[in-house]
N, C-alpha and C positions, 0 to 999 in steps of 0.2 A: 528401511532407509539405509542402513548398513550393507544390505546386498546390493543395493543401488549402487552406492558409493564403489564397492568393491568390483562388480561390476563394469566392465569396459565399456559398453555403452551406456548405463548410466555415468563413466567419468566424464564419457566426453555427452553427453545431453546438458549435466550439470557445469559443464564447460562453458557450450553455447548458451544457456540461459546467464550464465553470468556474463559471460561478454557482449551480449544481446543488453543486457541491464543496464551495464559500465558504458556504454556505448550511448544508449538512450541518455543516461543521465549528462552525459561528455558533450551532447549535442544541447542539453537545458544551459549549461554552465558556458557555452560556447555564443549561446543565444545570449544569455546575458550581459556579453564585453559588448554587444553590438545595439540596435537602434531597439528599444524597450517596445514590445509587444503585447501582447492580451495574456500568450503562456508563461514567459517571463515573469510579467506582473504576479501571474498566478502562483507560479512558484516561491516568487517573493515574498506574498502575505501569508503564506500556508508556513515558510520558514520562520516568519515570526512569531506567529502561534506555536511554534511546536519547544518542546523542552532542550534543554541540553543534552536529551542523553538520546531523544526522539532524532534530533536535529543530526547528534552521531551515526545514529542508525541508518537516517534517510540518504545522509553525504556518501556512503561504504556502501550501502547496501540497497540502494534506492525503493529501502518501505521504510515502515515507522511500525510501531506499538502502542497500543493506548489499552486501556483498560475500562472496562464497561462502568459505566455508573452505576448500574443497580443491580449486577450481579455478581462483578465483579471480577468476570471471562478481561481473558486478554485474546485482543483481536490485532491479526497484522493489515497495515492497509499498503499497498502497494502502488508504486505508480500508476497512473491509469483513473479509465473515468466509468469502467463495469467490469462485473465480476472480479474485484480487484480485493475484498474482502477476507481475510481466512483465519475462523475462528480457530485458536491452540487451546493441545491440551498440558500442562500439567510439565509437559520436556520439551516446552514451544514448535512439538509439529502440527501442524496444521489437521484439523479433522473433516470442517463442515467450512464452505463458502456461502459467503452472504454477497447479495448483490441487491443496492438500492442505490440510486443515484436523486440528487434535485432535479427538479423540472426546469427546462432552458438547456440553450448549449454555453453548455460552461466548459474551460479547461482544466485540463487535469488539475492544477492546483488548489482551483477553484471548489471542485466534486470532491478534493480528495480531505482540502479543509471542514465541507458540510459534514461527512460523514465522519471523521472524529469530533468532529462535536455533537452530532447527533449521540452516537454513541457513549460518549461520558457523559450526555445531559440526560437524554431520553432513550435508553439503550433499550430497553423492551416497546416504546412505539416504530423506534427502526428496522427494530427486527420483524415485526407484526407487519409490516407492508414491502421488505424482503424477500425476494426469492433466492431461496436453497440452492445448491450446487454442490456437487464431490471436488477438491478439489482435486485436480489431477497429478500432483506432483509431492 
């Protein structure tokens, strides 16, 4: 991660992934002042389920944290409605991707609320019907 960083084209990759982020989330917040939608909404109900400190995370940095119910892993979930999962380890970098979504189209806030609660209700039935992924960053 360090050689990343240090790195020239890791600063600027880790550039555009963050402005790519800030960006996304600037167009949620944007949609919000204007006529209420299905994402919006989604956004909405996923922001009030989420904690204070989750709710900090998601505003900065558009993921959240939760912590497994039965095992007690801390997983990031990221905007997005697949492969948006990434189990940490230990110094919260990311090892292994989990991707399991609900059935239906649902929007991102929607997908992104099931799957923290899957995972602090039923953390090992979620993972059991999950598919794996590296994740790549």
């Amino acid at each position: 991660m360090l050689a990343t960083l240090l790195h020239p084209a890791g600063r600027i990759r880790q550039f555009w992934e963050e402005r790519s982020r800030r960006r996304q989330l600037l167009r949620v917040h944007a949609r919000e002042l204007g006529l209420p939608n299905r994402e919006v909404r989604g956004i909405r109900l996923l922001r009030e389920w989420l904690s204070t400190e989750q709710l900090g995370l998601f505003d900065k940095q558009g993921y959240f944290e939760v912590t497994g119910g039965q095992t007690g892993r801390r997983y990031r979930i990221r905007y997005g409605t697949a492969t948006n999962i990434h189990e940490l380890d230990r110094y919260g970098h990311p090892t292994v991707g989990w991707c399991f979504v609900p059935i239906g189209p649902l929007v991102p806030g929607d997908v992104m609320l099931a799957q923290k609660i899957a995972l602090e209700t039923d953390e090992l039935g979620a993972l059991a019907v999950a598919k794996q992924f590296s994740p790549s960053w």
